[in-house]
C-alpha positions as CSV (number, residue, x, y, z in Angstrom):
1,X,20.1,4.1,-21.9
2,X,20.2,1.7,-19.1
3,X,21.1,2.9,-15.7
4,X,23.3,0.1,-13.7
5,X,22.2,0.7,-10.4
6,X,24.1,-0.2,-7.1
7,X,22.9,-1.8,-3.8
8,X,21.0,1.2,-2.3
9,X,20.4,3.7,-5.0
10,X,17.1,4.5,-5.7
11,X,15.3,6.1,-9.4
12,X,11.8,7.7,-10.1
13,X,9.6,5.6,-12.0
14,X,8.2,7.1,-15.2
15,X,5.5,4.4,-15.2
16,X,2.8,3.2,-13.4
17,X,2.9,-0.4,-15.9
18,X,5.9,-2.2,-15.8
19,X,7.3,-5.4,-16.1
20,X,10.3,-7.3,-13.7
21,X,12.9,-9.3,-15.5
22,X,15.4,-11.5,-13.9
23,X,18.3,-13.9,-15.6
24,X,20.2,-15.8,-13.8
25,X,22.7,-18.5,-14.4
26,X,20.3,-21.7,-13.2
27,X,16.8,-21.5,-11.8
28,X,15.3,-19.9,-9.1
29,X,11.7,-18.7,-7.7
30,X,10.5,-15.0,-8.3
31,X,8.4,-13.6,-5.6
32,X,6.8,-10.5,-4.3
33,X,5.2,-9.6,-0.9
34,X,3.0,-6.7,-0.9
35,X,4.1,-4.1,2.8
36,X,2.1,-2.0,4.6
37,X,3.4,0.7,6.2
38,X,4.3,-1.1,9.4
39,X,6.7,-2.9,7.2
40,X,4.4,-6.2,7.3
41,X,3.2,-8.3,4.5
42,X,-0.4,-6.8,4.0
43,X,-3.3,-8.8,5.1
44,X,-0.6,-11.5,5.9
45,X,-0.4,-14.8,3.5
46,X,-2.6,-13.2,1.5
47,X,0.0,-10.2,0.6
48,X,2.4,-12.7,-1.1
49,X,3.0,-13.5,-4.8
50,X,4.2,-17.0,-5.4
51,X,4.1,-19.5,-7.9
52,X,0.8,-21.1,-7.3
53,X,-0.7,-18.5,-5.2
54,X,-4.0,-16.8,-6.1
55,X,-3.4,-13.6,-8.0
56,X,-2.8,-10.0,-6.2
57,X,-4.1,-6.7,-7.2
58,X,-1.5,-5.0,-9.6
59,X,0.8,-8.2,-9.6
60,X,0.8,-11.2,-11.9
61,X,1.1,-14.4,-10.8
62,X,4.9,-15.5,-10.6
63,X,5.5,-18.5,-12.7
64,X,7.1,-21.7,-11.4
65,X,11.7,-21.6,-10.8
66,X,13.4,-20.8,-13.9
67,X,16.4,-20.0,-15.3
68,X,14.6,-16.4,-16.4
69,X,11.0,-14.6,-15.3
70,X,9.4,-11.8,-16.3
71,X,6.5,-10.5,-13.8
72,X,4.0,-7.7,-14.7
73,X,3.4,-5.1,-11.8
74,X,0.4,-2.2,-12.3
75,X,1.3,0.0,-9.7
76,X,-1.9,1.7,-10.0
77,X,-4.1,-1.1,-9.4
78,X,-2.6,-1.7,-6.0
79,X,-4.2,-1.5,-3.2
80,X,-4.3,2.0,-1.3
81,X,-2.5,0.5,2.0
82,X,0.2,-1.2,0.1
83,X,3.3,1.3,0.2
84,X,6.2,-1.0,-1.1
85,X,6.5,-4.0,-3.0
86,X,9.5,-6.3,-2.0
87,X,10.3,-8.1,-5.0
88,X,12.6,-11.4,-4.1
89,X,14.5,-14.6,-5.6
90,X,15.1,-17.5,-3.8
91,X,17.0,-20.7,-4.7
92,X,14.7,-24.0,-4.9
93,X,14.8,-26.8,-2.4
94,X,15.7,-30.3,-4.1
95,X,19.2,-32.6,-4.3
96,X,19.9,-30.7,-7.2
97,X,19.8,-27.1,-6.5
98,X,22.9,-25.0,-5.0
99,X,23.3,-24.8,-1.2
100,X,24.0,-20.7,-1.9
101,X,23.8,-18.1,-3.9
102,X,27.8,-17.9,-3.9
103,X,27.6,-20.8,-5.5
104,X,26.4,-19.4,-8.7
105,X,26.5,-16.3,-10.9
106,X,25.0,-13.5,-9.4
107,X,21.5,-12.6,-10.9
108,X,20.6,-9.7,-13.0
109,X,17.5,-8.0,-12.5
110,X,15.7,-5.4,-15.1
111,X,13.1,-2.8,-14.8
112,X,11.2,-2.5,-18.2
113,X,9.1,0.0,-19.7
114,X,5.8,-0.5,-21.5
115,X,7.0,-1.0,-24.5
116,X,9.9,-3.3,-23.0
117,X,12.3,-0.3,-23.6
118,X,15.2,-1.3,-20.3
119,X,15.3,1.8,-17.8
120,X,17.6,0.2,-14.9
121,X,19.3,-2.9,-14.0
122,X,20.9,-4.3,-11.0
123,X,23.4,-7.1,-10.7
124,X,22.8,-8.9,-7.3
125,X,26.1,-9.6,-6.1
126,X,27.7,-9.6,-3.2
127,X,26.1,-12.7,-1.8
128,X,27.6,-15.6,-0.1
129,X,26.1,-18.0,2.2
130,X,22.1,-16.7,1.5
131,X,19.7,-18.3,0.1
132,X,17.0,-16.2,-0.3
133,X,17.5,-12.4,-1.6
134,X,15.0,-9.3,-1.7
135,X,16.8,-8.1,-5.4
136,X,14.8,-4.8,-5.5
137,X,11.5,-2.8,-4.0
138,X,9.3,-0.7,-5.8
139,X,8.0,2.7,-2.8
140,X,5.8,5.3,-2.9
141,X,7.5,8.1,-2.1
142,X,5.9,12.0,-1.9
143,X,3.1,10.8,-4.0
144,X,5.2,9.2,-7.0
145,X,6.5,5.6,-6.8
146,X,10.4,4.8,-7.5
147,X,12.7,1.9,-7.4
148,X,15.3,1.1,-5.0
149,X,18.3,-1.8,-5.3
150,X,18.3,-3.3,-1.9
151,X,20.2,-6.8,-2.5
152,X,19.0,-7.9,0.8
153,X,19.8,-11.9,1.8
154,X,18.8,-14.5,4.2
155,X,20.8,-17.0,4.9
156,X,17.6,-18.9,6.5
157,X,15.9,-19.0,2.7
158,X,11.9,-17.5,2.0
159,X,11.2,-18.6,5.6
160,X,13.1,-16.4,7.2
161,X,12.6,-14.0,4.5
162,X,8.9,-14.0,4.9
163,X,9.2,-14.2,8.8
164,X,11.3,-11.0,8.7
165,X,8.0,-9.8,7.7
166,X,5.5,-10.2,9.6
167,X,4.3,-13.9,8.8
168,X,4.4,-16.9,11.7
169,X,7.4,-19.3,10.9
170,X,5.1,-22.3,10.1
171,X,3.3,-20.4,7.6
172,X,6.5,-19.1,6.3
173,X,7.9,-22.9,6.4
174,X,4.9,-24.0,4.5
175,X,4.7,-21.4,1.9
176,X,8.4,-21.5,1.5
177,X,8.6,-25.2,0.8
178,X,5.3,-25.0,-1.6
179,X,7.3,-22.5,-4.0
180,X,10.8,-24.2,-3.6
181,X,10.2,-27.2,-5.3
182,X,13.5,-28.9,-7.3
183,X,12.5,-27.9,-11.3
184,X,15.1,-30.0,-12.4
185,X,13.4,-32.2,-14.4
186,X,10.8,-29.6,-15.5
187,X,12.5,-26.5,-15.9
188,X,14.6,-26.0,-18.7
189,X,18.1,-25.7,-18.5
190,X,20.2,-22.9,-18.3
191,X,21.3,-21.0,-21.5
192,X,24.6,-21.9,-23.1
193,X,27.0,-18.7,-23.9
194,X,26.3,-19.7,-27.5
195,X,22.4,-20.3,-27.2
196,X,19.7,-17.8,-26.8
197,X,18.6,-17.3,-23.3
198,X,15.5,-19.1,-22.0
199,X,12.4,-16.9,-21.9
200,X,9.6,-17.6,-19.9
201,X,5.6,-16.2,-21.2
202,X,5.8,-13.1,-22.5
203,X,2.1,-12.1,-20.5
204,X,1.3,-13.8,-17.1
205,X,-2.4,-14.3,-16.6
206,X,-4.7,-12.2,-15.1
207,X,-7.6,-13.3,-12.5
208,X,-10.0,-13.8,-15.4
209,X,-7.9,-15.9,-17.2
210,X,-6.5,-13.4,-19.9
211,X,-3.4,-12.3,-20.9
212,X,-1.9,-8.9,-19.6
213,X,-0.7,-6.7,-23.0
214,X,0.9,-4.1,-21.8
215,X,2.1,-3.2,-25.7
216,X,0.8,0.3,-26.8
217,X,-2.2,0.4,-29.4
218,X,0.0,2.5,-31.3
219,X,3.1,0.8,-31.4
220,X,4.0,-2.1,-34.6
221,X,5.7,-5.1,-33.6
222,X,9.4,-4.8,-34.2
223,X,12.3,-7.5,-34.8
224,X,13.9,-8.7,-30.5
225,X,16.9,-7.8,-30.7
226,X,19.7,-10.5,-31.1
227,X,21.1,-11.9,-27.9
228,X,19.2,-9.7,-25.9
229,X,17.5,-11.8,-22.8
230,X,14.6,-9.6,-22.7
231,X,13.6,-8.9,-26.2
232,X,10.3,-7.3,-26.9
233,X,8.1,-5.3,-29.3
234,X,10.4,-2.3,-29.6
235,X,8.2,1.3,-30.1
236,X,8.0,2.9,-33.7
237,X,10.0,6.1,-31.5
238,X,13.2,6.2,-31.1
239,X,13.0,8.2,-28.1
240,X,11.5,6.7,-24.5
241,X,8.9,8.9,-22.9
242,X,10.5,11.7,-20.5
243,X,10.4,10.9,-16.8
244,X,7.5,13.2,-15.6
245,X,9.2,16.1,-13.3
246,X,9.7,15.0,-9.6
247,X,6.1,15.9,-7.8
248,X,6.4,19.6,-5.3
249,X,7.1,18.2,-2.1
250,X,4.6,18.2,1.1
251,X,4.9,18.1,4.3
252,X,3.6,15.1,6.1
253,X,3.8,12.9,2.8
254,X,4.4,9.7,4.5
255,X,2.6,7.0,6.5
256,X,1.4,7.4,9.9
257,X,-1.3,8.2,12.3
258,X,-1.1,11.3,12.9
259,X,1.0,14.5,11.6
260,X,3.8,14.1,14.2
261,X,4.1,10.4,12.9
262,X,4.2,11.2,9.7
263,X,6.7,14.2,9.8
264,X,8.8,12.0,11.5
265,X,8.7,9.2,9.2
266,X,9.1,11.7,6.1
267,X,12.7,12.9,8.5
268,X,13.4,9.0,8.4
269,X,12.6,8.8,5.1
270,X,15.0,11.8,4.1
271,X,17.9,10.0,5.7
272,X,17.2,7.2,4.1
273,X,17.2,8.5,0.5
274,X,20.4,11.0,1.3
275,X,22.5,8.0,2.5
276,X,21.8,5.7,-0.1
277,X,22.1,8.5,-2.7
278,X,25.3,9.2,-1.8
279,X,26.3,5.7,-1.2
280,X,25.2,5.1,-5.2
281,X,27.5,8.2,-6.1
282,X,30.5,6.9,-4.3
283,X,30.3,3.4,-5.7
284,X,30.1,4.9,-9.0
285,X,32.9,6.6,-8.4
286,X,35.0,4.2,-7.3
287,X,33.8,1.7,-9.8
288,X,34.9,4.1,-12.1
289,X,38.2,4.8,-10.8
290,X,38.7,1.0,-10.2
291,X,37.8,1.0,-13.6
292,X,40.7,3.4,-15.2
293,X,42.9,2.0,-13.2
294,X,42.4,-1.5,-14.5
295,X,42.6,-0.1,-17.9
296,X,46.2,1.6,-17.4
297,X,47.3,-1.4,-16.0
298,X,46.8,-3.4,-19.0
299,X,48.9,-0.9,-21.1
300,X,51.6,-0.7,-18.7
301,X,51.5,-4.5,-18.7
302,X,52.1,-5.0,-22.7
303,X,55.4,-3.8,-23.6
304,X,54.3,-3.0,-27.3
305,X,51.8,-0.2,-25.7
306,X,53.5,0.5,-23.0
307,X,55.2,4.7,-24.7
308,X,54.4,5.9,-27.7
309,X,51.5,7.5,-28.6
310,X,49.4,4.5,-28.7
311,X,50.0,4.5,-25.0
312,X,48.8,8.4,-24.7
313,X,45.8,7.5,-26.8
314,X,44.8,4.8,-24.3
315,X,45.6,6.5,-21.0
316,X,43.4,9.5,-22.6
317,X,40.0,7.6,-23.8
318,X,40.5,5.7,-20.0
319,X,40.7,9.1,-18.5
320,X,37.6,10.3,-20.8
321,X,35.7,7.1,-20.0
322,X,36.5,8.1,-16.3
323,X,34.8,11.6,-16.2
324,X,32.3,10.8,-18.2
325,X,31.1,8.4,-15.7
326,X,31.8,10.2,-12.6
327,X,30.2,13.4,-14.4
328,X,26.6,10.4,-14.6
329,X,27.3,9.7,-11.1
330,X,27.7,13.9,-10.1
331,X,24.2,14.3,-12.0
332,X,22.6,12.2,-10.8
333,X,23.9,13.5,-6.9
334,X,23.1,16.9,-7.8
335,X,19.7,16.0,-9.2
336,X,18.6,13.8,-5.4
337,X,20.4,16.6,-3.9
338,X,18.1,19.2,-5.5
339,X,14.9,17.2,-4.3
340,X,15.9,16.7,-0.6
341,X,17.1,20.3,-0.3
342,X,13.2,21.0,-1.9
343,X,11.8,18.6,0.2
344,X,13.7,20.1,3.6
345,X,12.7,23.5,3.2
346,X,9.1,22.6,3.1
347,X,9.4,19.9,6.3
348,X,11.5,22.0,8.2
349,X,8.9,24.8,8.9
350,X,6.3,22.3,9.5
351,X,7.9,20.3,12.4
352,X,6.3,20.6,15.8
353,X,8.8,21.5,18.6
354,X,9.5,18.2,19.4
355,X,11.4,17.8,16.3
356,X,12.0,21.5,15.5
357,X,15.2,23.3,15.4
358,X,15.2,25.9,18.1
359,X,15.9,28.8,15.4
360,X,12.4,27.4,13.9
361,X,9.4,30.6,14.2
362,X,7.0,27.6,16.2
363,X,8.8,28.1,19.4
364,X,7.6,31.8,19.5
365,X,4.2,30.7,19.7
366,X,4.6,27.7,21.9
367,X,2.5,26.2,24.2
368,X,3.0,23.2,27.1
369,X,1.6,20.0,25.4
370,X,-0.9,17.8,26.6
371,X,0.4,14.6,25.6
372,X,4.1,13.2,25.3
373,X,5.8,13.7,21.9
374,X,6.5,11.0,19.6
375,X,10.8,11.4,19.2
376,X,12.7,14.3,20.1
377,X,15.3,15.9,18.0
378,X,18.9,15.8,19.8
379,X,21.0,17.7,16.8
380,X,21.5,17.4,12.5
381,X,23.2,15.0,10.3
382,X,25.4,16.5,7.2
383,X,27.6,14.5,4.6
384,X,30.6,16.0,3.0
385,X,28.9,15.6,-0.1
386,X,26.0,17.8,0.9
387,X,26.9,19.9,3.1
388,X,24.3,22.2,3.2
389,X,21.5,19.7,2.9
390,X,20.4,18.6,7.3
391,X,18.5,16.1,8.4
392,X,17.4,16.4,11.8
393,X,18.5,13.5,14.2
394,X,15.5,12.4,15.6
395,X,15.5,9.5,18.5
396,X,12.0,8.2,19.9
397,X,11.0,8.7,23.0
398,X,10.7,7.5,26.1
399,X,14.3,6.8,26.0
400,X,15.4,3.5,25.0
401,X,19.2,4.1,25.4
402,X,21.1,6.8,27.6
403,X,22.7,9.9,26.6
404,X,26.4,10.9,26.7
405,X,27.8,14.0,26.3
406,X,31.0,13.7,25.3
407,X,33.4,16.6,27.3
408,X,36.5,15.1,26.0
409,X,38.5,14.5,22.6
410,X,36.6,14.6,19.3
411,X,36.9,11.3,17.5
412,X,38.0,13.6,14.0
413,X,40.7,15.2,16.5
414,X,43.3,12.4,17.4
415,X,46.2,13.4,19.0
416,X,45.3,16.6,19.3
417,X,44.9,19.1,22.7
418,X,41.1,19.2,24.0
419,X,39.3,22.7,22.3
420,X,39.6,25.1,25.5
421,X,35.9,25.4,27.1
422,X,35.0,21.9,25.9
423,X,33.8,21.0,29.6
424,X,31.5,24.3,29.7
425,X,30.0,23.8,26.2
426,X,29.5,20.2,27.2
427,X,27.4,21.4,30.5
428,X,25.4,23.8,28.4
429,X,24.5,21.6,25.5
430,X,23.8,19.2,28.6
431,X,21.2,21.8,30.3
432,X,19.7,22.6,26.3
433,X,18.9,18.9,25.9
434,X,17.2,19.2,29.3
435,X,15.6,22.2,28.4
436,X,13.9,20.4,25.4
437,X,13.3,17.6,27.2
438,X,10.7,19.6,29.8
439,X,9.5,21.6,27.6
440,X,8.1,19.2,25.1
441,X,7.0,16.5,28.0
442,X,3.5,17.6,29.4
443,X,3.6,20.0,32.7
444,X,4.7,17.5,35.5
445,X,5.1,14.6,32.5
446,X,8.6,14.4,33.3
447,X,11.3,15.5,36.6
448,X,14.8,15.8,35.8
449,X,17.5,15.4,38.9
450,X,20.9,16.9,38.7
451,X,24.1,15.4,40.4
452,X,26.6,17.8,40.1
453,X,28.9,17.6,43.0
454,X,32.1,19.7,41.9
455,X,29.0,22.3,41.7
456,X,31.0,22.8,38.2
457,X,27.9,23.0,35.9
458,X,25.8,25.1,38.2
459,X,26.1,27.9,35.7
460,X,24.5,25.9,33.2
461,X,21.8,24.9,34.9
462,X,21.1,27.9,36.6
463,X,18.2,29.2,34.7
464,X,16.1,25.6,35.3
465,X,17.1,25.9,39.0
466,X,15.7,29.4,39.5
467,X,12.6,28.6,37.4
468,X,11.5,25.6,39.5
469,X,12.2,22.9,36.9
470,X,14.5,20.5,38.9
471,X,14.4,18.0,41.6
472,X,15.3,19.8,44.5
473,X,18.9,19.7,44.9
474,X,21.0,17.0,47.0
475,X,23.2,17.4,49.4
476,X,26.8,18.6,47.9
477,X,29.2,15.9,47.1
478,X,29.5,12.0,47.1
479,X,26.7,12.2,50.0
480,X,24.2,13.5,47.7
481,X,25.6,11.4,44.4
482,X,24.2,8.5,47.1
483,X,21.4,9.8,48.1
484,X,19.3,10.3,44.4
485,X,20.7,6.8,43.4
486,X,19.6,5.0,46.4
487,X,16.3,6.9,45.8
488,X,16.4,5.9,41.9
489,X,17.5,2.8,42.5
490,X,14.7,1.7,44.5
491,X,12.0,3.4,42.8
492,X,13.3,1.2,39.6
493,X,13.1,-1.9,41.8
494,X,9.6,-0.8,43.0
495,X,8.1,-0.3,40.0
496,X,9.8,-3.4,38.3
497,X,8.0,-5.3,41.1
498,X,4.8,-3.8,39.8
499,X,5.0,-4.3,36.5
500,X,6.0,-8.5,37.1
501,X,3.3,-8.7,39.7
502,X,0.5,-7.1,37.4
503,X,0.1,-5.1,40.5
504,X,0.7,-1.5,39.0
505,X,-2.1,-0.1,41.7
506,X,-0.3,-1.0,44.9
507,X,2.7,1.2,44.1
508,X,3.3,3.4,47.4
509,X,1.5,6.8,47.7
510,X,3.6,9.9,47.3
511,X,5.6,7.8,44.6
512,X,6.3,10.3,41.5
513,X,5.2,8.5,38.2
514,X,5.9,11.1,35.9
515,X,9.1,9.8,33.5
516,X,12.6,10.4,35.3
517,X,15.8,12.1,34.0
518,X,18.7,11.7,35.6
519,X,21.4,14.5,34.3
520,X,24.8,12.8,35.8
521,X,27.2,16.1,35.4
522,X,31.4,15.9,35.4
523,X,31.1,11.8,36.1
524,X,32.9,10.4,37.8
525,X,33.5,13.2,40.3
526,X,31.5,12.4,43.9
527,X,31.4,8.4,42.9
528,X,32.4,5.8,44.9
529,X,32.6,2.2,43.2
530,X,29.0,1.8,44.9
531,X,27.7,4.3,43.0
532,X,29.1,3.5,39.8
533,X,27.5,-0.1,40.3
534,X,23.8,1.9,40.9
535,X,24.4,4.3,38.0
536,X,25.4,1.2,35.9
537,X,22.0,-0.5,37.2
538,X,20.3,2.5,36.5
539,X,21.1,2.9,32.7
540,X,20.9,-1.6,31.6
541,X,16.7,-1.2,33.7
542,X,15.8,2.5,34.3
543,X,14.6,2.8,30.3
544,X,12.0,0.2,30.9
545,X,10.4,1.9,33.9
546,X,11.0,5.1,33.1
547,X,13.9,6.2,34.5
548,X,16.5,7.3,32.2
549,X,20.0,8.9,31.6
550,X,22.1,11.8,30.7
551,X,25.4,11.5,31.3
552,X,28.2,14.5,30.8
553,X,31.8,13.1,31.1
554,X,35.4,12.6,29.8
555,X,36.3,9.0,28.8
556,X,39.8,9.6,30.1
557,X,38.6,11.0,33.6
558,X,37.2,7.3,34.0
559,X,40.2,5.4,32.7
560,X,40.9,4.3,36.8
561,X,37.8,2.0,36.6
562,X,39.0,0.3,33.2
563,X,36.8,-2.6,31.6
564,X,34.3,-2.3,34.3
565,X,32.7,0.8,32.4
566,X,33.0,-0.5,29.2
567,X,29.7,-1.9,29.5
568,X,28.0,1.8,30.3
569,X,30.0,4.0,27.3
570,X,28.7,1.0,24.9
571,X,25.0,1.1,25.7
572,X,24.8,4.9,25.9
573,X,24.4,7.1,23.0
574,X,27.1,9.8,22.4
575,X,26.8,12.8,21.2
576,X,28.9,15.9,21.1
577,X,29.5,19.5,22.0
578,X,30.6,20.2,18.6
579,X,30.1,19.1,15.3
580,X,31.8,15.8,15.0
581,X,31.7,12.5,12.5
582,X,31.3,10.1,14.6
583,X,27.8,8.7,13.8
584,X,27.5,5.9,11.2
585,X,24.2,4.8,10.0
586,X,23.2,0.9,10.3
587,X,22.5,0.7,6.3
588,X,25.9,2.1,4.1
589,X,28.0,2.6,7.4
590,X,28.3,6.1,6.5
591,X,30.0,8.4,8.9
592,X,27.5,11.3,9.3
593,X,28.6,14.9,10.7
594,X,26.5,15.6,14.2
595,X,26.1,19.0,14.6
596,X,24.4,19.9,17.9
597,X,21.8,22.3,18.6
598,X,22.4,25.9,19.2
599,X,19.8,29.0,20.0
600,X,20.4,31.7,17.6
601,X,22.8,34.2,19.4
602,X,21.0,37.2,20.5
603,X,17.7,34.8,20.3
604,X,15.7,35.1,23.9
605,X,14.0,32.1,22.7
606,X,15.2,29.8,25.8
607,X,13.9,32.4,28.4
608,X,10.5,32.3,27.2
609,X,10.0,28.5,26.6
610,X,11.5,27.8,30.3
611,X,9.2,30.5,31.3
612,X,6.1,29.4,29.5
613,X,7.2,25.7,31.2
614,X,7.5,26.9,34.4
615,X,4.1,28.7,34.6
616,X,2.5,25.8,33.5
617,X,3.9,23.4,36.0
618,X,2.7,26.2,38.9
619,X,-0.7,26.0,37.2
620,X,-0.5,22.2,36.8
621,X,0.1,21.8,40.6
């Protein structure tokens, strides 16, 4: 049975040899480009399959804009740096051809076995004003490949398709306009409802010149089936061969240079796969809902089935139709589900304490690092449909955006009163983050300053103060708030100055270079409106130089200043206290549960990292 994929849903491959179909209602190019793991076109050009183009390890040449294509991928004859294969359509230059895809019916694209046997499909629609389309990429993933519907356009056509990875505009100009060309008077025309569809060569050729049979020695020809657009030899067994079993999970299965990288990729790649997983279940849900409604509609509409029981017969097979769809979807959830809960517990224990939770065993046996980490984990992710399953939230470091701790409403608690102690779990998850951050930074890699001039947070912070880990305290009130911005301020401005002049030498003597974190407690108490404009100056250019922010504040407590903030709530990132959905990812917009991080209670695991920091900063100095 075909599986009818939607835009983000991904399914194991049970073959290494495949074949690509595509129909569409007029002609268009097919395409591949071969990525590497920095998401670029490998070895440029040279990684891209086009009509016309020399031939690819594992792909077959893509023949010239058609109406239908077939294209033959060996997925084991790639080459080893090759980790996904972006397979695309695009609409042909000429006077002829449509200015969009919205212009036209939306293409169909089919995954097919060895023996031509249909295992998914996707129908790429959605599109409007694109002209070029990624339709669907084929990804290695822990060691076994799979296939994902992306549905991806480009209004700027194959240039900017190409340019989006990795090639130079005028290359991507030139190859775009070599395999655009108007077919109209070459290509056949489109199939008529009552015709047979168009079907390109059944076997592309292969370097050498021969054809590519991918047809099992043991298989006999059998008769295409009628109508169908992508009719081949069908096997002598009725059954198709079983998916092999999803492959153990490992730890570290995933590109990168080192361990950390690749843990933190294989994190990413979790995410990944549990939002688009669960955006495929929910649009199979409502697809089938949409569905059943539809279908009681029309015998509401028709007063001869509107009672009776021909009208409890239909409402029951649309109600039947309905849970035996959302029982495909369910199955299929649960069967993701089951890998990424497999796939957790073995990352989990393997993450270095960067990235770790702080209930994880390798904080017992931590040590200071020697070198900055790569990301840093600020809390988990859940979904309502998992909610067992986390994914730690990792953001790289150094800092590109700001912190905020959010000490006021939750964004799932409109209109109702503020939990009591909000403000003190706000200052502690505050002083955590910091905790984390000096603990994974290098002895003296990084100094954190604390403007707390209520002193209202001092409780918080108290175990960093007495260990030696922050800045030496400023005066009290809006006279040290000044002081540690005028001193930020101008050591941005400095080592902007530095930078531009290719000067990084001259930088005064005494200057501390190690990275800066400013921890900006109960804001805006102890600011002036000059100090708001340094602290605003501080998060748009501190990042860049190494100066960088962590903000603890109520929204509401800054209302006096109105648009003027505006600016600083949007370019920080906010987080939470308490678990909260309020994060949505960029891909399906999902809103994803943050649940911040939390030391096991009678856990004395804080006491012995700062400890262990603090000794080593001594020893450092």
């Amino acid at each position: 049975m075909t599986a009818e994929l939607v835009r983000g849903q991904n399914q194991a491959l049970p073959w290494t040899r495949l074949e690509i179909g595509v129909a569409a209602g007029r002609a268009l190019t097919l395409g591949a480009v071969l990525v590497d793991e920095a998401g670029r076109a490998l070895g440029g050009a040279e990684g891209i399959a086009l009509p016309g183009t020399p031939p690819l390890p594992g792909l077959a040449v893509p023949g010239p804009p058609a109406p239908a294509h077939r294209l033959a991928v060996d997925l084991g004859a790639l080459p080893a740096a090759a980790i996904r294969v972006d397979l695309f359509l695009a609409l042909p230059d000429g006077p002829h051809a449509p200015a969009r895809f919205g212009a036209s019916a939306a293409p169909r694209v089919v995954l097919l076995g060895p023996g031509g046997e249909e295992a998914a499909a996707f129908a790429v629609t959605g599109l409007a004003e694109e002209t070029a389309v990624v339709a669907v990429e084929l990804y290695r993933r822990n060691g076994a490949w799979k296939i994902r519907a992306v549905g991806q356009g480009y209004e700027g056509g194959l240039p900017a398709l190409l340019t989006d990875r990795g090639i130079d505009p005028e290359t991507a100009r030139r190859l775009g306009a070599g395999a655009q060309d108007d077919p109209v008077a070459a290509a056949p025309a489109a199939p008529r409802p009552d015709q047979e569809p168009v079907r390109t060569p059944a076997a592309p050729a292969t370097p050498s010149g021969a054809r590519v049979d991918y047809t099992h020695p043991g298989r006999r020809p059998a008769a295409p089936a009628a109508g169908h657009p992508y009719a081949t030899p069908a096997p002598a067994a009725p059954a198709p061969p079983a998916a092999p079993a999803a492959p153990a999970p490992v730890a570290g299965d995933a590109s990168g240079w080192s361990m950390e990288e690749r843990l933190h990729n294989q994190v990413w790649g979790m995410f990944e796969d549990l939002a688009r997983t669960v955006a495929a279940y929910r649009g199979a849900v409502e697809f089938a809902e949409d569905r059943r409604e539809r279908e009681l509609d029309a015998v509401l509409d028709d007063p001869r089935t509107r009672t009776g029981q021909g009208a409890a017969d239909a409402r029951a097979a649309a109600s039947e139709r309905y849970g035996t769809l959302v029982a495909r979807a369910q199955e299929a959830l649960d069967r993701d589900l089951a890998q990424l809960a497999a796939e957790s517990r073995v990352v989990e224990p393997a993450l270095p304490p960067a990235l770790a939770g702080w209930e994880s065993p390798v904080w017992h046996a931590y040590r200071p690092p020697e070198q900055p980490p790569l990301a840093v984990r600020l809390g988990d992710l859940r979904l309502p449909e998992a909610p067992e399953l986390r994914i730690p939230m990792l953001v790289r470091l150094p800092l590109e955006r700001g912190l905020w701790i959010d000490a006021g409403r939750l964004s799932d608690g409109e209109g109702e009163s503020r939990p009591a102690g909000l403000r003190a779990l706000a200052a502690d998850s505050a002083a955590l983050h910091a905790t984390r951050l000096l603990a994974v930074h290098p002895p003296g890699g990084l100094t954190v300053h604390l403007l707390d001039p209520a002193g209202s947070g001092a409780a918080a912070f108290a175990g960093l103060r007495s260990a030696g880990l922050l800045a030496p305290a400023p005066p009290a009130g809006a006279a040290g708030v000044a002081e540690v911005l005028e001193r930020l301020t101008r050591r941005v401005d400095l080592v902007q100055m530095a930078v531009r002049g290719g000067a990084r030498d001259a930088l005064p003597p005494g200057l501390d270079t190690a990275e800066q974190l400013l921890v900006v407690h109960d804001f805006p108490h102890g600011f002036d409106d000059r100090a708001v404009t340094r602290l605003r100056y501080l998060a748009d250019e501190g990042p860049a130089v190494g100066v960088h922010l962590l903000l603890v504040a109520d929204r509401d407590d800054a209302a006096a200043y109105g648009p003027l903030l505006d600016p600083l709530w949007r370019g920080l990132l906010r987080i939470t206290p308490l678990p909260d959905g309020h994060l949505a990812d960029p891909w399906v917009h999902h809103l994803w549960t943050f649940t911040p991080p939390c030391v096991p209670e009678g856990s004395a695991v804080l006491e012995r990292v700062v400890g262990a920091t603090a000794r080593a900063r001594r020893e450092g100095r």
